[in-house]
C-alpha positions as CSV (number, residue, x, y, z in Angstrom):
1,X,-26.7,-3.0,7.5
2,X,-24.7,-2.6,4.2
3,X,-26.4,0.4,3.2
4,X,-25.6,1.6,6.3
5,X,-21.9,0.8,6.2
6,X,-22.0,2.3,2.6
7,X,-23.3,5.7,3.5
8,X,-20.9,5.6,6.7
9,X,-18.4,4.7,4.3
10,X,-18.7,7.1,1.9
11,X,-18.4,9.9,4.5
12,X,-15.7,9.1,6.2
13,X,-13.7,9.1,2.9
14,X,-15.2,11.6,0.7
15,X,-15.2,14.5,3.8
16,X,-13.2,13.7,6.7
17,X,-10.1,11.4,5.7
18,X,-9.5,13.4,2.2
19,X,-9.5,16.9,4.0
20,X,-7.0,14.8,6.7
21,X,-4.9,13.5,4.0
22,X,-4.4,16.2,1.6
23,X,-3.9,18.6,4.6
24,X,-1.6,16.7,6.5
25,X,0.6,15.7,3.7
26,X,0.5,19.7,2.2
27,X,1.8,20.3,5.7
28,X,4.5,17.8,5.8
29,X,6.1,18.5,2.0
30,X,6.5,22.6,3.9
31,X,8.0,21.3,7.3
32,X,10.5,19.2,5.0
33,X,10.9,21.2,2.6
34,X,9.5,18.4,0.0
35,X,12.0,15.5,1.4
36,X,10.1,13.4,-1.1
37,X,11.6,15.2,-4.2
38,X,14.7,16.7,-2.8
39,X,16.4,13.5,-1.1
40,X,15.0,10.9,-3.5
41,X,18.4,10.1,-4.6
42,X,19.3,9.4,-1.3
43,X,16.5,7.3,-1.1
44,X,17.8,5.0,-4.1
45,X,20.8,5.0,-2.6
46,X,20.2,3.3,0.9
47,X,17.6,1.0,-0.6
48,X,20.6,-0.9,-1.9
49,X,22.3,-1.1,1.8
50,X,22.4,-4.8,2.9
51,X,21.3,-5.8,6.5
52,X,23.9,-7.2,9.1
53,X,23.7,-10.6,10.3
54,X,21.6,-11.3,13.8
55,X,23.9,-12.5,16.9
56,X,22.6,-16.0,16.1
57,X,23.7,-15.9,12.1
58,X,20.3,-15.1,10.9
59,X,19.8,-12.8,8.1
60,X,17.9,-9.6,9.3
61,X,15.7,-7.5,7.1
62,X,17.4,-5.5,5.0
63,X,16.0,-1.8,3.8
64,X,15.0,-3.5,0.3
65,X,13.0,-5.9,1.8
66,X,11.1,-3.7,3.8
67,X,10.2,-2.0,1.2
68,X,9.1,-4.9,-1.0
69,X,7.0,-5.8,1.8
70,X,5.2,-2.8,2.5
71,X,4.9,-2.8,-1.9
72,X,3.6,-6.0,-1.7
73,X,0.6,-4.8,0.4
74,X,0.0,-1.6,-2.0
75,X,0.3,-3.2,-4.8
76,X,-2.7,-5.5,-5.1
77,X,-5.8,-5.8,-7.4
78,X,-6.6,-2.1,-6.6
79,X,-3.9,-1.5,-8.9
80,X,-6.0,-3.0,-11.8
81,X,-9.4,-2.9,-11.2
82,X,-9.4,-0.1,-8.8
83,X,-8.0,2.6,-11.5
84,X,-10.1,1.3,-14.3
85,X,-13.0,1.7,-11.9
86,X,-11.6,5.4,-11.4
87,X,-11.3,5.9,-15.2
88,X,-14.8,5.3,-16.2
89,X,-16.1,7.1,-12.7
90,X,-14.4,10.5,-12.8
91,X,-13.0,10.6,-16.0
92,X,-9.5,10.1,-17.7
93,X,-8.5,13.5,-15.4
94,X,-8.6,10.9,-12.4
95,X,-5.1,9.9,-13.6
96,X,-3.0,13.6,-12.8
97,X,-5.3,14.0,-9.4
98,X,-3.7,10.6,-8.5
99,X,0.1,11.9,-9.7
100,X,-0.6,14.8,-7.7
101,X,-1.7,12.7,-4.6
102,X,1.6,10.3,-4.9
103,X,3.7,13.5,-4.8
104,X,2.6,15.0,-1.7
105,X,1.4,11.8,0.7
106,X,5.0,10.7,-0.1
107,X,6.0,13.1,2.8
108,X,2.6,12.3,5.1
109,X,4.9,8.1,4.3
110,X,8.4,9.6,5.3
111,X,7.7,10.8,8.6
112,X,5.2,8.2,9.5
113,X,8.1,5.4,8.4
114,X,10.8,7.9,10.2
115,X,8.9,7.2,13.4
116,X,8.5,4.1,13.2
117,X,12.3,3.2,12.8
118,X,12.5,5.7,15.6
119,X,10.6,3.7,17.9
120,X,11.0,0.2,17.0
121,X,11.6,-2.8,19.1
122,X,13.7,-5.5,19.4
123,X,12.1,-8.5,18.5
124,X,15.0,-11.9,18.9
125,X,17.3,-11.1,15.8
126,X,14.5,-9.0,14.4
127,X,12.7,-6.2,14.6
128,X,9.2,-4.8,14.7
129,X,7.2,-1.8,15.0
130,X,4.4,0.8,13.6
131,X,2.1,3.1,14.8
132,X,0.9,1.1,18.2
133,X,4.4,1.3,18.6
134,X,4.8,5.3,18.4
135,X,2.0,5.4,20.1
136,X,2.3,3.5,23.2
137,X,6.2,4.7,23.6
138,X,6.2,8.5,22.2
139,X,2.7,9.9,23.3
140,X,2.3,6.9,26.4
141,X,-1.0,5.9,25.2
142,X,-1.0,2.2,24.9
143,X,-4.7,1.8,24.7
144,X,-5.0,3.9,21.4
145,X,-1.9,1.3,19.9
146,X,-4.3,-1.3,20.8
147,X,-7.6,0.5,19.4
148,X,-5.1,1.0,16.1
149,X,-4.2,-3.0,16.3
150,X,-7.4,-3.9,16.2
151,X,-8.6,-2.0,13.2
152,X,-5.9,-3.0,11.5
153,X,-6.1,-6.3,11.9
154,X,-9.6,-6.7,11.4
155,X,-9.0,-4.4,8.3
156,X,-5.5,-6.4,6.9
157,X,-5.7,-9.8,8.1
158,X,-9.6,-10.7,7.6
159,X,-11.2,-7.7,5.6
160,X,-8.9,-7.0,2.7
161,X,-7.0,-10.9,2.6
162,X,-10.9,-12.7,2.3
163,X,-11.2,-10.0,-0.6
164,X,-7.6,-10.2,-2.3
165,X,-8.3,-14.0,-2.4
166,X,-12.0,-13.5,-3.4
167,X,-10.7,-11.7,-6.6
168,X,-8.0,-14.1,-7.4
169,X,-10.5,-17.0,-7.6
170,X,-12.9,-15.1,-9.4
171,X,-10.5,-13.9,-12.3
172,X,-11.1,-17.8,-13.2
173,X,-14.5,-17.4,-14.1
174,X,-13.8,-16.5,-17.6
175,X,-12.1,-19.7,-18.6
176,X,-14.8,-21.7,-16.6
177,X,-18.1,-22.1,-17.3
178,X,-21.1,-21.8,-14.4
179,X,-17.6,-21.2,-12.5
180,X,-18.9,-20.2,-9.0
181,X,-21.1,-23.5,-9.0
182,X,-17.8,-25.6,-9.3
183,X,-15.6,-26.9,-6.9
184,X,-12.9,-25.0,-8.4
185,X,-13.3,-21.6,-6.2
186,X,-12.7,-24.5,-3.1
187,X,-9.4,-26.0,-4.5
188,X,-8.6,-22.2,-5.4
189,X,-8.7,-21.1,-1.8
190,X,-7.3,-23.9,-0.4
191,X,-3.8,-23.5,-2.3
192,X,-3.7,-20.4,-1.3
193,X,-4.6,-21.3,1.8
194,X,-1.2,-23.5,1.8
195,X,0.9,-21.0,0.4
196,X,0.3,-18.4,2.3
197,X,0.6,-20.5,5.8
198,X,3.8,-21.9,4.0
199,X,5.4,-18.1,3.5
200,X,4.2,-17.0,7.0
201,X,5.1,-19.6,9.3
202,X,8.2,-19.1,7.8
203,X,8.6,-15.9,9.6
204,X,9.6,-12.8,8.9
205,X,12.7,-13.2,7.0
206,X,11.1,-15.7,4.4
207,X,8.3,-12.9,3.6
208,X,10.8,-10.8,3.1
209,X,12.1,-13.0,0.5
210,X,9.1,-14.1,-0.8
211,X,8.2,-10.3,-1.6
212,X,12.0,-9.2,-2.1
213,X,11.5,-11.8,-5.6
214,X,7.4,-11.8,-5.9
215,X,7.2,-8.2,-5.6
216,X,9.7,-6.5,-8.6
217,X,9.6,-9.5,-11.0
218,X,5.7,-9.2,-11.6
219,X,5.9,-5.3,-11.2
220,X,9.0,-4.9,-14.0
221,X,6.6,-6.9,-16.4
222,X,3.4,-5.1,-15.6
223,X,5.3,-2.0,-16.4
224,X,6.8,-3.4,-19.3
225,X,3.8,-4.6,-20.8
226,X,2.7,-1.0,-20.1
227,X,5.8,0.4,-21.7
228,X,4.9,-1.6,-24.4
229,X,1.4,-0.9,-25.3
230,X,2.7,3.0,-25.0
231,X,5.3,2.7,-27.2
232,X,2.9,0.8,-30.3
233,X,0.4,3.2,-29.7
234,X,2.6,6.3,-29.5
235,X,0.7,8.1,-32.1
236,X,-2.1,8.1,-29.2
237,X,0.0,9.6,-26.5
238,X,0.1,13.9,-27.4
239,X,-4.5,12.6,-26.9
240,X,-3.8,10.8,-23.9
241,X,-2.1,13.6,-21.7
242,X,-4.3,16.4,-23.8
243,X,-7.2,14.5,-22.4
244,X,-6.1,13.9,-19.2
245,X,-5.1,17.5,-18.3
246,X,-8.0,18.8,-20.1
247,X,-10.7,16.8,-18.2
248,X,-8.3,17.1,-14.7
249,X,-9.3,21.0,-14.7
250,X,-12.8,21.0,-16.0
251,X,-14.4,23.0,-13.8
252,X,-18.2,22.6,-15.5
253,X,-17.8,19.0,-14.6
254,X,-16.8,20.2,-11.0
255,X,-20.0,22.8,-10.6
256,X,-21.9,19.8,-11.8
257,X,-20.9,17.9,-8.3
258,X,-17.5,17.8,-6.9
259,X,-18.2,14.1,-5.2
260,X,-17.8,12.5,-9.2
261,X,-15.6,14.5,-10.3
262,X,-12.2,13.8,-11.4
263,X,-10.9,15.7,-8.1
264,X,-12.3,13.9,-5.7
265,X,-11.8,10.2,-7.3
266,X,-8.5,10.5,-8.5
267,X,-7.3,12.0,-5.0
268,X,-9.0,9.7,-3.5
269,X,-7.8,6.7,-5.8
270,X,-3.7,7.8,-5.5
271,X,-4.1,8.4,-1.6
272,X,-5.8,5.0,-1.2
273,X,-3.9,2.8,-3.4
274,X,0.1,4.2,-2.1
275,X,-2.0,4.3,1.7
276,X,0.1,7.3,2.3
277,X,0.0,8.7,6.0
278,X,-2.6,5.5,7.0
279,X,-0.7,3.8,9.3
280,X,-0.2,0.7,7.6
281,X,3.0,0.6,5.5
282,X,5.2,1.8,9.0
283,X,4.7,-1.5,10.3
284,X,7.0,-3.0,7.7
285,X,9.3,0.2,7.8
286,X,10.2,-0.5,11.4
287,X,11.5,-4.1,10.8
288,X,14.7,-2.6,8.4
289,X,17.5,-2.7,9.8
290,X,19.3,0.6,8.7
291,X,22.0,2.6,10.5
292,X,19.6,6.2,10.5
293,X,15.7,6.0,10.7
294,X,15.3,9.0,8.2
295,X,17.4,6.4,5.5
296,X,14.0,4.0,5.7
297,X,11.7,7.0,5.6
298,X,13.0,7.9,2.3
299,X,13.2,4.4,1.2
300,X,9.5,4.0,2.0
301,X,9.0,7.3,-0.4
302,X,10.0,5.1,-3.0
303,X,7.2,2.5,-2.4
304,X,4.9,5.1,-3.1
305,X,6.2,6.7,-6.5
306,X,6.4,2.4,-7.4
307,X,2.9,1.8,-6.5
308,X,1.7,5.2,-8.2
309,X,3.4,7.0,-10.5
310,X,4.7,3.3,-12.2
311,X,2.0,0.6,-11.8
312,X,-1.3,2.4,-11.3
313,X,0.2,4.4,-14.4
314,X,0.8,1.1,-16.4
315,X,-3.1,0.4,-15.6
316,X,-3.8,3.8,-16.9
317,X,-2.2,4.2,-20.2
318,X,-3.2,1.0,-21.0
319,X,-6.9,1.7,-20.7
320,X,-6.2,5.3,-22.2
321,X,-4.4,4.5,-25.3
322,X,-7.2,1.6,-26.3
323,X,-10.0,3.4,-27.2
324,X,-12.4,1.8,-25.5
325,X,-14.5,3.5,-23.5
326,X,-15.2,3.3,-19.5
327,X,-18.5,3.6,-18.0
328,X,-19.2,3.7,-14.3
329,X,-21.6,0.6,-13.4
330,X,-21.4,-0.6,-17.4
331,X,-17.7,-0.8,-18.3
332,X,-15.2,-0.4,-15.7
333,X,-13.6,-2.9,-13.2
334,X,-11.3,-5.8,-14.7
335,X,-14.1,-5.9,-17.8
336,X,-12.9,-2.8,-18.6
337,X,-9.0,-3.7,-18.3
338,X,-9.4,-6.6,-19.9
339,X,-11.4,-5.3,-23.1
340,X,-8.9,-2.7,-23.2
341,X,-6.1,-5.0,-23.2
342,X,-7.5,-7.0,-25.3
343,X,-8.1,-3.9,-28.1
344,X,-4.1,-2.9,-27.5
345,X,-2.1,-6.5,-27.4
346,X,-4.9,-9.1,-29.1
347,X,-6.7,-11.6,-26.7
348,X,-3.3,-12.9,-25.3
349,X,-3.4,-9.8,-23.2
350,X,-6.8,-11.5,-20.5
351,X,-4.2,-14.1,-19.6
352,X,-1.6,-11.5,-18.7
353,X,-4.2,-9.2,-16.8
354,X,-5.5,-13.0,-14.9
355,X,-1.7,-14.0,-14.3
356,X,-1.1,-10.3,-12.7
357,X,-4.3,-10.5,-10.6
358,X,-2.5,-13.9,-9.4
359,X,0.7,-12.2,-8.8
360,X,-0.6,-9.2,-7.5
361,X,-2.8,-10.2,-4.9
362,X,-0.8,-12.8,-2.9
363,X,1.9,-10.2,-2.6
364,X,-0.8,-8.7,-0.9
365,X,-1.6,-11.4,1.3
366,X,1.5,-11.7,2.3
367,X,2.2,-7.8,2.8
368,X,-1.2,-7.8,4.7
369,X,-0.6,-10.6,7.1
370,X,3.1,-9.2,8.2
371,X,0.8,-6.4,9.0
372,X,-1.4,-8.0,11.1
373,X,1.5,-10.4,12.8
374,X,3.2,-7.6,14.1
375,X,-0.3,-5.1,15.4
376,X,-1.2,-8.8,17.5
377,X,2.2,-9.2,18.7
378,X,2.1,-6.0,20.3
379,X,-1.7,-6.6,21.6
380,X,-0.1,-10.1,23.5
381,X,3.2,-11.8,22.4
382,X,2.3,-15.2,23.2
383,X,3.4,-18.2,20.6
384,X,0.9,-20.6,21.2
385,X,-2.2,-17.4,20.6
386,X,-0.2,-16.2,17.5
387,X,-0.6,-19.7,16.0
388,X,-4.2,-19.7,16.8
389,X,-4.3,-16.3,14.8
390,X,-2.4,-17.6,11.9
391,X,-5.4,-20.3,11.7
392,X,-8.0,-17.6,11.5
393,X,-6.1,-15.5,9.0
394,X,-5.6,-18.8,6.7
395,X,-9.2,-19.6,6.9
396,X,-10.0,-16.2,5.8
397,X,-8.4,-16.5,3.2
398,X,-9.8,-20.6,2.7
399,X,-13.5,-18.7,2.8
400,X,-13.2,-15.6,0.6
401,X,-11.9,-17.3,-2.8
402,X,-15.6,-19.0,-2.2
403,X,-17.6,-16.2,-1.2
404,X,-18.1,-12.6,-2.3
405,X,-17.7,-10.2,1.1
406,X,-19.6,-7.1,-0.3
407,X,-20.7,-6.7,3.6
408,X,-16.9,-7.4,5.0
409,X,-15.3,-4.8,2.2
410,X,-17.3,-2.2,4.0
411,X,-16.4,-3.1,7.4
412,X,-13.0,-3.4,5.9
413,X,-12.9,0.2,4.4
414,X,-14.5,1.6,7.8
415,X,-12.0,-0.1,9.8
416,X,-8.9,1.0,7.9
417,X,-10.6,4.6,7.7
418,X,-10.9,4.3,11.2
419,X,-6.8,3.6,11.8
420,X,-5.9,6.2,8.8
421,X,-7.7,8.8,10.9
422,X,-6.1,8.3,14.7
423,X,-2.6,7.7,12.9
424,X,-2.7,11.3,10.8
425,X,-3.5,13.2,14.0
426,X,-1.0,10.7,15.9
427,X,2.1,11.6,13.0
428,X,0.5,15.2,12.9
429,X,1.4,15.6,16.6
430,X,5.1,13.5,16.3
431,X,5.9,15.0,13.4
432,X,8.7,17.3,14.8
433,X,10.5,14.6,16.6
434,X,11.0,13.2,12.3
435,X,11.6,16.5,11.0
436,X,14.3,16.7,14.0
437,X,16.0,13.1,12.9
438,X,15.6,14.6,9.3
439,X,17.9,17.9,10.5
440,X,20.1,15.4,12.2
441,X,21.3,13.2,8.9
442,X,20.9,16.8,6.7
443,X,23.9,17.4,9.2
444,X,25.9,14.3,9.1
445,X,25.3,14.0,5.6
446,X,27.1,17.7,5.2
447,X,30.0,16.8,7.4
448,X,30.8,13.1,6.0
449,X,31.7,10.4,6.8
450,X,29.6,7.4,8.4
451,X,26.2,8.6,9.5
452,X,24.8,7.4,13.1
453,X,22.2,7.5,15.0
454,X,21.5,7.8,19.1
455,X,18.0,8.5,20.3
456,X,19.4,11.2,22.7
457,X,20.9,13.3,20.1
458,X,17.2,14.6,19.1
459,X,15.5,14.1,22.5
460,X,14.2,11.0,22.2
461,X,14.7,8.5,25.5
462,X,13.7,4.7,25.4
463,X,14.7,3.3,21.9
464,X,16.9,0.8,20.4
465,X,19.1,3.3,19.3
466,X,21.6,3.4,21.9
């Protein structure tokens, strides 16, 4: 049944989801005139705006927080491993194809995040939304917000959090020996059992606090540390970028089979590490609360240009600048980081690389489950059920920093290449209701003063935004 999950996997992502991405996100950065680029600043700008208080003196969730949250999910293991992986597959020409790929999904992440701010709901003092949302209240098709839910969660809350936690526990292996035959992997997963159910039946705003701190301490000393080995090795860097841009357009290597080649893994390591256009970082978008929708679309640009251009760079120069060569199936993965590492900083450098893995990965969890709470919320909003669920997504976690899920990463994979393929033609087809909230702030913004928002001044009946 693997094998058979493998191949399906493999052509869902290698055929139909890159064609999707790439084309849809080409199509977005011409409809707005590349709003990624041209209203970054902007983007800076509101990230810094601070939330108002709820009716009953709770804190809301301000735009930074959303975006730490939806970082927090990005920014996992994937980050490490997953570009090291890409390195030693499709050579160091990976790296610009993955640039490239940050660039343009970040429109394909503006409008999806534009609509769901559009088409959030009120939630208490909160609020929540995401595709299912769009779904069921721009195109009327609840039963595809559900089909998206489930995906989702099976992918976020069970699929991806058994895995983050598997990889957490097994960074340990190195400092233990016959590791896996201990009962360490069990206390492992059971304190991060507690810590997660500690952060998430906090509720909403305590994950965003959690990841509001978690979330730019670790990612301002990765990127440090990256900084770092750069500027001791910066005799290296005129190689580095020769080599990268050489071996990005070496079209012998192409002939030789386009699946391997730099194209093809580094597009398909940037889309899938900033998850650009896949439906999942919306769902944190939509609990902001900002005064314009299009403000938290270009915040969410910024969580991709974080998650790629900065950290899965940090990974990259890293490996680059050491010398030691990646090999697909011999050297790549965390051996490959860490002997890297290792080459650039001394031996001190494994217990960074272990203590970002650590870092890294319960952001994710985190990130992941707010994911999932809000996709199950909009399947049945029931307390007593959504405790239940908590339960199962704690045990997940519980069982993966014992076992290795090599069947559930492909039934992960499938699932949230499943959700990425129903929200690109879902975002494809609302597109011009977030290119029309784009026109209406491009306006505002021109005239000055304080910039609003009503649902009815773009056509859009049935919101929040009254």
């Amino acid at each position: 049944m693997n094998d058979i999950l493998t191949k399906v996997n493999d052509a869902m992502y290698t055929y139909i989801l890159l064609i999707l991405l790439v084309g849809v996100g080409v199509y977005f950065t011409v409809r707005t005139r590349g709003v990624q680029l041209r209203l970054l600043k902007d983007g800076l700008k509101s990230m810094l705006d601070k939330a108002p208080e709820g009716e009953h003196g709770e804190k809301k969730v301000s735009s930074f927080q959303a975006l730490m949250i939806s970082t927090a999910s990005r920014v996992g293991t994937g980050n490490i491993a997953g570009i090291a992986t890409a390195i030693a597959a499709g050579g160091p020409g990976a790296v610009f194809w993955m640039w490239l790929m940050a660039v343009i999904g970040g429109a394909s992440a503006f409008i999806e995040s534009t609509l769901a701010q559009i088409y959030k709901i009120k939630d208490g003092d909160h609020f929540r939304g995401g595709p299912s949302y769009y779904m069921q209240k721009a195109l009327g098709k609840r039963w595809l917000g559900i089909l998206f839910s489930i995906a989702l969660i099976i992918c976020f809350a069970y699929g991806f959090n058994g895995l983050q936690s598997f990889n957490m526990s097994s960074s340990l292996e190195y400092y233990i020996p016959n590791y896996s035959s201990t009962y360490v992997p069990m206390i492992v997963g059971a304190l991060l059992a507690l810590s997660t159910a500690f952060v998430i039946w906090g509720g909403v705003h305590r994950i965003g606090f959690i990841t509001s701190v978690l979330v730019p301490v670790m990612a301002v000393i990765y990127i440090l540390i990256g900084l770092f080995t750069m500027f001791t090795h910066v005799g290296e860097l005129p190689r580095v970028f020769s080599v990268i841009f050489e071996n990005a357009f070496d079209f012998r290597a192409m002939a030789g089979g386009l699946a391997g080649s730099a194209v093809v893994v580094g597009i398909k390591r940037g889309l899938f590490s900033n998850e650009a256009g896949m439906g999942s970082a919306p769902n944190a978008s939509a609990s902001a609360d900002v005064d314009h929708p299009v403000k938290q679309g270009l915040v969410q640009v910024i969580s991709v240009f974080i998650d790629t251009l900065l950290i899965c760079s940090s990974t990259a120069m890293m490996l680059l600048v050491s010398g030691i060569q990646g090999e697909s199936g011999v050297m790549d993965g965390i051996p490959y980081v860490q002997a890297a590492i290792s080459a650039n900083v001394g031996s001190w450098g494994i217990h960074f690389i272990t203590f970002s893995i650590f870092a890294f990965a319960f952001s994710s969890l985190i990130g992941n489950y707010f994911y999932a709470e809000s996709n199950f919320l909009f399947i049945k909003d029931n307390k007593l059920l959504l405790n239940l669920f908590r339960i199962t997504c704690i045990a997940a976690i519980f069982l993966g920093a014992q076992a290795d899920f090599s069947l559930m990463w492909n039934i992960a994979d499938i699932t949230m290449g499943f959700m990425a393929i129903i929200n690109i033609l879902v975002i494809f087809l609302l597109g011009n209701i977030a290119i029309r909230a784009l026109k209406h702030y491009e306006e505002q913004k021109k005239k000055g003063g304080e910039i609003t928002f009503r649902g009815e001044e773009i056509g859009v009946k049935d919101t929040v935004w009254k």
